[in-house]
VEXBA-326945 format. One record per residue (C-alpha): residue in one letter; x, y, z. Coordinates in steps of 0.001 Angstrom, whole numbers, plus 500000, padded with zeros to 6 digits. Example, Ala and Ser with C-alpha at 12.3 -4.5 7.8 and 13.67 -1.06 7.14 Angstrom:
BEGIN
A512300495500507800 S513670498940507140 
***
This chain:
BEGIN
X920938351077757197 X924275350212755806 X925073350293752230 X928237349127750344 X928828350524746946 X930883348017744886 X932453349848741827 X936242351078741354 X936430354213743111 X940300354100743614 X941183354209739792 X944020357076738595 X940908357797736157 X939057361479737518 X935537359870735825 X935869356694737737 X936375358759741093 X933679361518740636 X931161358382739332 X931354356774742894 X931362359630744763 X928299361214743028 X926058357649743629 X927935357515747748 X925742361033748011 X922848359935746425 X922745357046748815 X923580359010751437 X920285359979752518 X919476356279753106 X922043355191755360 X925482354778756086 X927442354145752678 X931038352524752188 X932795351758749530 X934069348334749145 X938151348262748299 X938931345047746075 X942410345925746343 X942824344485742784 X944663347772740623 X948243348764741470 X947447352180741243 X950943353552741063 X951379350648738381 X948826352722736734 X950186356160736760 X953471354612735850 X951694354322732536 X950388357435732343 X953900359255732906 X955419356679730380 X952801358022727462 X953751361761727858 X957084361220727207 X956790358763724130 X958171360119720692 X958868363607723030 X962430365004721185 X962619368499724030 X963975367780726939 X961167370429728740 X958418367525727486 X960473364747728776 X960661366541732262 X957210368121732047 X954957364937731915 X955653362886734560 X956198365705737028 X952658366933736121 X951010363018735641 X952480362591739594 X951015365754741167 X947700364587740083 X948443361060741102 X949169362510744332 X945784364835744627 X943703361935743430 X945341359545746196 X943676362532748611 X940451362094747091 X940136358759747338 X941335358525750919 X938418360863751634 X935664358136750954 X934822355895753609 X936174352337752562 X936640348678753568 X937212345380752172 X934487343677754231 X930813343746752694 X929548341242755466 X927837343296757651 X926226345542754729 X922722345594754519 X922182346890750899 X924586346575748191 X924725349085745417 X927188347487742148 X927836350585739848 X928347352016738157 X931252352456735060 X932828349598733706 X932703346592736561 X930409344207733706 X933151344952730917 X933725340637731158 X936300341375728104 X938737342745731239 X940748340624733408 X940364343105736196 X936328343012735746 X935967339454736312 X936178339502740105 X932784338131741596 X932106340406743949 X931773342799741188 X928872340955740176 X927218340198743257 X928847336760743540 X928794335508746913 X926962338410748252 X923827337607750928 X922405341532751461 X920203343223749138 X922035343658746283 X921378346319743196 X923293347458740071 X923193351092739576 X924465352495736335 X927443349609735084 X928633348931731202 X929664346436729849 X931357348952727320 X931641347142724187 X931496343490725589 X928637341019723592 X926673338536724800 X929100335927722840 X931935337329725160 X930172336063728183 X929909332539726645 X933285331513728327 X932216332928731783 X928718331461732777 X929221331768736353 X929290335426735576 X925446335018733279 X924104333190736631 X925681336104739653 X923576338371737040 X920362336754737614 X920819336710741254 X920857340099741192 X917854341546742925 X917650344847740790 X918895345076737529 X919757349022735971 X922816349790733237 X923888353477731816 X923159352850728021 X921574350731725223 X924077348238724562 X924645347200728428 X921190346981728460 X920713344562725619 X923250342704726324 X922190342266730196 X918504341847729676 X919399338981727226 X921406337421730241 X919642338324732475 X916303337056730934 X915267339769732345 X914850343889731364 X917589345985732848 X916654349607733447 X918265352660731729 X919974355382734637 X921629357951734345 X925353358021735313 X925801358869738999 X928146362739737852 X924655363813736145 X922515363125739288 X923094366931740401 X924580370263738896 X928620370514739798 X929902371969742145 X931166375478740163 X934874376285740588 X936239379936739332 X939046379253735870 X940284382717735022 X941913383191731934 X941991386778729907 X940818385469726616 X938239382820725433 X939790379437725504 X939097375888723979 X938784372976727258 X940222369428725660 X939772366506727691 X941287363217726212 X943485360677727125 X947293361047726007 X947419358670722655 X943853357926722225 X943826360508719635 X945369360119715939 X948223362504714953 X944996363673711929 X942375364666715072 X945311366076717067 X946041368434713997 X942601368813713089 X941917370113716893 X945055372639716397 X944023374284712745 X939921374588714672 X941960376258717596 X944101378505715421 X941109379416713173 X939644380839716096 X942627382325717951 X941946380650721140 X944520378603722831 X943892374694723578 X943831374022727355 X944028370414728922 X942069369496731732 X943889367194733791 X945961365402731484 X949230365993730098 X949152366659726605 X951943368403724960 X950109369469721928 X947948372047724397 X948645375478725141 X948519374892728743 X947565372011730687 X945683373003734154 X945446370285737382 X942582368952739149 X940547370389741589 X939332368186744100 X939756365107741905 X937368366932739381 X939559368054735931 X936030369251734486 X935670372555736325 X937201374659733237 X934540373536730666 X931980376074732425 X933616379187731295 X935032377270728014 X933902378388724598 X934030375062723222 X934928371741724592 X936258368683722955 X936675365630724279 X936301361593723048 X935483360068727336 X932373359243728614 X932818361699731594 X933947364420729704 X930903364393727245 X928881363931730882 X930364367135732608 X930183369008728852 X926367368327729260 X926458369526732815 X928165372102732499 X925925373431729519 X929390373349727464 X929080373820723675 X931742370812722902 X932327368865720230 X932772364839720636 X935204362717719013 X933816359535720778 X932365358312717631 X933765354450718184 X931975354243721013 X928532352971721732 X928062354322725637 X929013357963724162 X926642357395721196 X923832356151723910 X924103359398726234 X923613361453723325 X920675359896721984 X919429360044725292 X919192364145725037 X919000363960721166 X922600365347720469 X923930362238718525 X925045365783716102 X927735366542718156 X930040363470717042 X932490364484714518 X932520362086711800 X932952362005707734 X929843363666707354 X930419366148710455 X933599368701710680 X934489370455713517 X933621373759712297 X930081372645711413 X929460371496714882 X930689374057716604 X928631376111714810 X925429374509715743 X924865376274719459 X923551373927721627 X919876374715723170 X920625373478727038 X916919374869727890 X915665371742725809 X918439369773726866 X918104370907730999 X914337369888730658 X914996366438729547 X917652366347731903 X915454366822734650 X913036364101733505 X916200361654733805 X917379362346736826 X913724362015738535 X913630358862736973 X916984357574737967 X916498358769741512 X913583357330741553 X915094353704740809 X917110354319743658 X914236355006745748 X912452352170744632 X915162349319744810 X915611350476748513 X911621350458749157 X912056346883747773 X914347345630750392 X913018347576753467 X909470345786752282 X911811342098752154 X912332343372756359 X909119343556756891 
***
């Protein structure tokens, strides 16, 4: 059997990378799996970006010089990573196609609304494993119908949190399933992070912090007398900032005291790695849904939650690993049952 996976795969974002990779293996055992290349992101555009941010409102000249040097050795070890997946940019000849998961259904993004994304002019099999629309309505999709009627082509219908799935199932007309993301399908690989004293992990994206959670962040640091480390990103206001390991920044939350982070991923890999981190994704609805979804909406620092009182709250992962389980049985599962479906439309 051949499947194509449809998602963005190629992104200089580490979630968007281990996402895709983590649903190619689950597939794996069901055929041969590729990943479709849309060729629509200038990926050095991208990273352009990136470099640009760590050197905004930077005074030293060791910051200026720092940031992009660091931004393009991980540009470079990411470009590795996604070389090593097997892609194309022809879906013809694929028997099953997989859409998912992250953010192809956000229809508020230019780079979103490409068709294929969708299953638009796709003949195989076709189902969606784990998308979001992130924080996209059902009013946004009011100036896109051909987008509302490739959804209802589709021939199985899953998102990765509440508000994709209300929003879907109302376009749909039909109930979209609830899966987990493809990174919490299976325990991480475990990579060794020496340091000689306990240490705070911090992924977040350069600027999509305040200057008053940035500061916050320090005085919880200093209070403890561990140093802030970055995972994968730049961020001058960290002790030290550590690369990548084979496209995976996460690896240093397993030996972390704390983690904080405000991503999707990094609140994913902080549950996988049975982290005790504090989230300051409170904005956002697909954190807010994964949490509910083990019962640790607590985490989220917000006016009536410090820092200090989360972190003091130890997180129970035996409840948490349990439930965990459940999930990923279920999610497989879907899988399972979506390609049952079309080897049953062969028959």
């Amino acid at each position: 059997m051949k499947i194509a996976v449809i998602t963005v795969f190629n992104s200089h974002n580490y979630g968007s990378f281990l996402q895709a990779r983590a649903l190619g293996e689950a597939l794996r055992s069901y055929g041969d799996v590729t990943f479709y290349n849309s060729k629509t992101r200038n990926n050095f555009k991208i990273f352009i970006g990136k470099a640009k941010r760590t050197i905004k409102f930077r005074e030293k000249l060791s910051d200026i010089l720092k940031g992009p040097f660091y931004e393009f050795k991980e540009w470079l070890q990411i470009r590795k990573c996604w070389k090593s997946l097997s892609s194309s940019t022809e879906i013809g000849h694929s028997d099953v196609v997989a859409l998912g998961s992250d953010e192809i259904w956000n229809i508020t993004r230019a780079v979103c609304r490409f068709p294929v994304y969708w299953g638009g002019g796709i003949d195989a099999f076709c189902f969606s494993y784990a998308p979001s629309v992130n924080q996209s309505t059902v009013e946004d999709f009011a100036a896109y119908p051909e987008y509302i009627d490739y959804l209802r082509q589709i021939d199985r219908l899953s998102v990765r949190d509440t508000h994709s799935q209300k929003v879907i199932t109302e376009l749909a007309q039909r109930k979209a399933q609830i899966v987990l993301d493809p990174t919490l399908l299976q325990k991480p690989k475990e990579e060794t992070f020496r340091f000689d004293r306990p240490y705070i992990a911090v992924y977040v994206f350069e600027g999509s912090l305040g200057k008053e959670d940035q500061n916050r962040i320090i005085r919880f640091a200093r209070e403890k007398g561990m140093p802030l480390i970055s995972a994968g990103q730049f961020l001058n206001w960290c002790d030290r900032c550590v690369h990548s390991r084979d496209g995976n920044p996460f690896f240093i939350f397993k030996d972390a005291a704390y983690v904080i982070t405000n991503t999707f991923h990094g609140t994913a890999y902080a549950i996988n790695y049975e982290a005790q981190f504090i989230s300051f994704g409170k904005a956002k609805p697909k954190i807010k849904s994964m949490l509910a979804q083990f019962g640790m909406e607590d985490r989220i620092v917000d006016k009536n939650a410090t820092i200090n009182e989360i972190a003091d709250k130890t997180i129970d992962y035996s409840v948490i690993n349990d439930r965990l389980h459940t999930l990923r049985e279920q999610s497989l599962a879907y899988i399972e049952s979506a390609i049952d479906e079309y080897q049953h439309t062969k028959e």
